[in-house]
C-alpha positions in Angstrom: -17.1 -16.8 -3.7 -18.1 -14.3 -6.5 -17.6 -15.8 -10.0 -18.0 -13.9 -13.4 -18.3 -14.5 -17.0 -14.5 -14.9 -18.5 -13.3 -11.8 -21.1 -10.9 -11.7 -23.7 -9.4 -8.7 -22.8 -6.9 -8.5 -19.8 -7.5 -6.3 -17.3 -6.1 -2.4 -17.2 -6.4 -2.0 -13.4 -5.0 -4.1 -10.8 -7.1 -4.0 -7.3 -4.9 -3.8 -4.4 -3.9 -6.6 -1.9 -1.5 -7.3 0.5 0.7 -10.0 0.9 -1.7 -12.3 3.0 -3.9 -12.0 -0.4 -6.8 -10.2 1.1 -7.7 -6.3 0.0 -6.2 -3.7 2.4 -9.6 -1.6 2.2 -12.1 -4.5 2.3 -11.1 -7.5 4.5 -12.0 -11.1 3.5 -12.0 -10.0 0.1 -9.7 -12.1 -1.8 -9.1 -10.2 -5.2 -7.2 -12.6 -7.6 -7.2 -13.5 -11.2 -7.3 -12.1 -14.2 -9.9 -9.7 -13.7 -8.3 -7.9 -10.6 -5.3 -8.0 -12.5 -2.9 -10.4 -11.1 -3.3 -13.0 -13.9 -2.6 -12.6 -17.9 -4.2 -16.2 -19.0 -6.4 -19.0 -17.8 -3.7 -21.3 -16.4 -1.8 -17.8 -14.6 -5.6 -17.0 -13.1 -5.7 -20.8 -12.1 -2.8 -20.3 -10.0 -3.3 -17.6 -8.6 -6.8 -18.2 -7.4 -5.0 -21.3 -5.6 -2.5 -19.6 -4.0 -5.6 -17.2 -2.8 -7.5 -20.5 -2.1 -4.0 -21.1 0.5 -3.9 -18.1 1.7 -7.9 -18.0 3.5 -7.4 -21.8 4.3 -4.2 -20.3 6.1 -6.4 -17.8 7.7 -9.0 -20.2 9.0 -6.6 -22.5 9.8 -4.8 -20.4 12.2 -7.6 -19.1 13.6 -7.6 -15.8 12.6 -10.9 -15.2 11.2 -14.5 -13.6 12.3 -17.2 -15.9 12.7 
């Protein structure tokens, strides 16, 4: 998990992901929130680094992952 300070600007640029949540170019990166553009407010960033959260459980629960 990589966590950073909060800003009070929103982000310009959105880094790309694909509908399984994870980065086309960099699997098992989960870009989400505000800051890789997906999110315009705390409780928007919240959400969508749950839905993120669901999507690797998803991943590992299905067995789909490297060890």
């Amino acid at each position: 998990m990589l966590t950073a300070v909060e800003s009070r600007t929103s982000s310009c640029v959105r880094i790309a992901r694909n509908a399984d949540y994870q980065s086309p170019s960099a699997r098992g990166l989960f870009p989400a929130g505000e800051g890789a553009g997906y999110a315009g407010g705390i409780v928007s960033a919240a959400v969508d680094g749950v839905r993120a959260a669901e999507a690797l459980i998803g991943i590992f629960a299905s067995g789909g992952h490297d060890d």
